[in-house]
Phi, psi and omega in degrees: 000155191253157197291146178271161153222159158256012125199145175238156213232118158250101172143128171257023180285214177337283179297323171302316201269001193259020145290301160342291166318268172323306154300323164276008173303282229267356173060025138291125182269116182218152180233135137241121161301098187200130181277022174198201202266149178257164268128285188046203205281342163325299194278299168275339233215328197201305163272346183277316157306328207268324162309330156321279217286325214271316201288337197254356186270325175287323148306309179288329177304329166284320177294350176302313217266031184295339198247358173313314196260004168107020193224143185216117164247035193052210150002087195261134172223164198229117173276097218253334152298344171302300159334291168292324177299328159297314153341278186294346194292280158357264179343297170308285176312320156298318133009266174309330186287303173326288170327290177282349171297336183278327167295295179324306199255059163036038185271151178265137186263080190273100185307134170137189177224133228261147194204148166253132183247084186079172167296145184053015170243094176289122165260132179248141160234126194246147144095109191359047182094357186321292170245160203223105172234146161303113168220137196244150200184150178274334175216176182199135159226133194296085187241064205241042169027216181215183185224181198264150175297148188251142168251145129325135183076347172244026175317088171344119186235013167065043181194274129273014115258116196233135171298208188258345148339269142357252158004297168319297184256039195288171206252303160230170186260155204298142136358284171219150172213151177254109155270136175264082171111141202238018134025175152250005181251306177271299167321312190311319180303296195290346184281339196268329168307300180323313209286334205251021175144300211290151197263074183294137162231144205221136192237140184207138194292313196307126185286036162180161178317159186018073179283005169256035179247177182299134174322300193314351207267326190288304192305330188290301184304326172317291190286333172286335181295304180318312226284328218254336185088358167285129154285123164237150158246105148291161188060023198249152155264141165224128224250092185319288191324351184260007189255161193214115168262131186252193170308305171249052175125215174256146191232102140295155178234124176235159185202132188231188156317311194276359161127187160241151181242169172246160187231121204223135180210182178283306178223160182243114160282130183272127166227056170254056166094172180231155172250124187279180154231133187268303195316154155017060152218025189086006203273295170314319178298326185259042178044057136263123171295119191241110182223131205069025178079012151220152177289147182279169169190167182246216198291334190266024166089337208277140175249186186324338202228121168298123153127357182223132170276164186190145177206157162097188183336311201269346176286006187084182175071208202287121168290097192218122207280031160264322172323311199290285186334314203276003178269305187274028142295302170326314179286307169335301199272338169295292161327334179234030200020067178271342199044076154328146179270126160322158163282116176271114166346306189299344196238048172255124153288142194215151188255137150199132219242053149280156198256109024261177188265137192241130164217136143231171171198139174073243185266145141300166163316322213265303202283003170267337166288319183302348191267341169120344209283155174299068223243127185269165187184115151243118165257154187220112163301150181266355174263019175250355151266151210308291191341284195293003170285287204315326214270351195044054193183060191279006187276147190067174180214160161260138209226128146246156186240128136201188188246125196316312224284282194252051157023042210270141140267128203248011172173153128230161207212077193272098165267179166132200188280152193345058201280004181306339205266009218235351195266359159292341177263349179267338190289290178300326169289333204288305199298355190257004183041052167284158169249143180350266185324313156304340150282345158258002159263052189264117174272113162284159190242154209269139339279117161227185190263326202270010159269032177246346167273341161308304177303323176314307217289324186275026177260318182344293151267097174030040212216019162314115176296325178263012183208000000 
């Protein structure tokens, strides 16, 4: 007979295990579905492993630059199986943390991969299809996250043409490397290799670096990376049909305005995005609408076919694992008539933890004019703060966007030395609908990074203190 719940989760990653989490607060009997460990590409796969390898790529670089500071350790080397074995150590422990969080709030774990078959019915399949269990539920949610995008014609082969999958677990590191796409998946790769030797050159069709970040924010990286031995070529195209593999890697032809080149490395990273996944779990059959490769859904998450919700990654908007967490909380607690507030896009924060370090939140400049707003724009250089003087690591700015007219802050944008830890706070203004002024009289405290976000904000109107 097949076992019952009152909801099943297909996926145990981000979104999946922390609805889990949440459903069992809420005193829902949940089954998560998930065919390899949950987690998901987040945990294993993609920000805890690949920010491990970026933390000790980020260690060596300070210890390089050491004597700047009166610190002197002779001979500096990258250990990089030490390096991988640290990873994974990381990995594991958050792993077992996930596990018991799942326990603790009694959720059932079904190894396989899950498919909807009629209402209110899951079907799994384990051990390569063998075997097979039945599971009946009142709800269900689709969280069955993404995989990295394929070029026609570049098809991976984990060896010299590689996603970040690939990249990620290489047994050592490349030589030389071509990244395809200027990403937040492709600067990380590319910062880390560089950091850690290797002859990077980095290619984006787009006409600058991180192109869904504030233009400024692409120039800075632009110029801090050039500064660093990254090659970057921008506004370059690459023309899969040139590629060619030899004795020493892969050889590709990009092409631009500015001509063409030929390009030669040990390995080429594909990094153009993720595909969420939708395929062959049922979803057209049991009347879910899927368009453009994610399923639709509205604010409380519910898509098209009553009774099944979706979050994370296959659901569209930003693939981002926190995103995907605050969607299965929305989905969970709508379920459980909580009447959850939809999530606004505008108040999601994204990260990206290449040296230097990228944080926003909300309109870029350029999507706030376009949008018609009144837009007042404060910038603050980071080498007029105290910190970041002490810190030697005066490169970069915080940039606020916002509209004069109804005193809106309608973005912000930071680059520079660990500023991911810094978009939080702008993050809780943005949901409190605070304003310039009140983000800058907010007291920050003296010498930090985060009074250089005070100074953005009172340069909007012209009343920086500190330039």
């Amino acid at each position: 007979m097949p076992e019952r719940f009152d909801l099943v989760i297909l996926g145990g990653g981000s979104g999946g295990y922390v609805a889990a989490i949440r459903a069992g607060q809420l005193g829902m009997r949940t089954a998560v579905v998930e065919a390899e460990k949950v987690g998901g590409t987040c945990l294993h796969r993609g920000c805890i492993p690949t920010k491990a390898l970026l933390q000790s790529a980020a260690l060596l670089d300070q210890v390089r630059d050491g004597k700047a500071f009166g610190v002197n350790v002779g001979e500096v080397s990258f250990d990089y199986g030490v390096v991988a074995r640290r990873r994974d150590a990381v990995v594991s422990q958050l792993h077992k943390g996930v596990e018991g969080l799942l326990k603790k709030n009694k959720a059932t774990v079904v190894h396989g991969r899950g498919r909807l078959e009629g209402v209110g019915r899951v079907v799994v399949s384990t051990d390569a299809g063998v075997d097979q269990v039945e599971l009946e539920t009142g709800h269900v949610i689709v969280a069955t996250g993404s995989r990295p995008r394929q070029v026609p014609g570049l098809q991976s082969d984990g060896h010299q043409l590689l996603t970040s999958d690939d990249a990620l677990f290489l047994d050592e590191l490349p030589p030389s490397a071509i990244v395809l796409g200027a990403g937040a998946v492709g600067v990380e790769f590319a910062s880390f290799w560089r950091s850690a030797g290797s002859e990077v050159t980095l290619v984006e069709m787009a006409p600058r670096l991180v192109p869904l970040e504030d233009e400024a924010v692409g120039r800075e990286l632009h110029k801090q990376f050039e500064a660093r031995g990254i090659r970057c070529l921008v506004g370059m195209t690459l023309d899969p049909d040139t590629t060619e593999r030899n004795e020493g890697g892969v050889a590709v032809t990009v092409r631009g305005e500015s001509g063409e080149e030929r390009l030669q490395a040990t390995v080429l990273l594909i990094a153009v995005g993720r595909a969420g996944n939708v395929e062959e779990i049922g979803l057209e059959q049991a009347g879910v609408t899927v368009e453009r490769g994610a399923v639709v859904v509205d604010g409380e998450q519910r898509t098209t076919a009553a009774g099944i919700s979706a979050a994370g990654d296959c659901a569209g908007g930003f693939q981002l694992a926190h995103k995907a967490m605050h969607e299965g909380v929305i989905a969970v607690e709508a379920i459980g008539a909580r009447s959850p507030h939809p999530l606004d896009p505008r108040l999601v924060t994204r990260t990206t933890y290449c040296t230097p370090q990228i944080a926003s939140l909300g309109l870029s400049e350029a999507e706030a004019r376009d949008a018609g707003h009144d837009v007042g724009v404060g910038v603050f250089p980071f080498f007029g703060n105290a910190r970041a003087v002490v810190w030697g690591e005066t490169g970069g700015f915080a940039k606020v966007v916002a509209d004069l007219s109804s005193h809106q802050v309608l973005g912000v944008h930071i680059i520079g030395n660990e500023v991911t830890e810094l978009i939080y706070g702008p993050a809780l203004g943005a949901l409190l609908e605070s304003t310039p002024f009140e983000m800058a009289r907010a007291v920050a405290p003296h010498p930090t990074l985060s009074e250089a976000l005070a100074e953005a904000a009172l340069a909007v109107s012209g009343e920086a203190l500190h330039i």
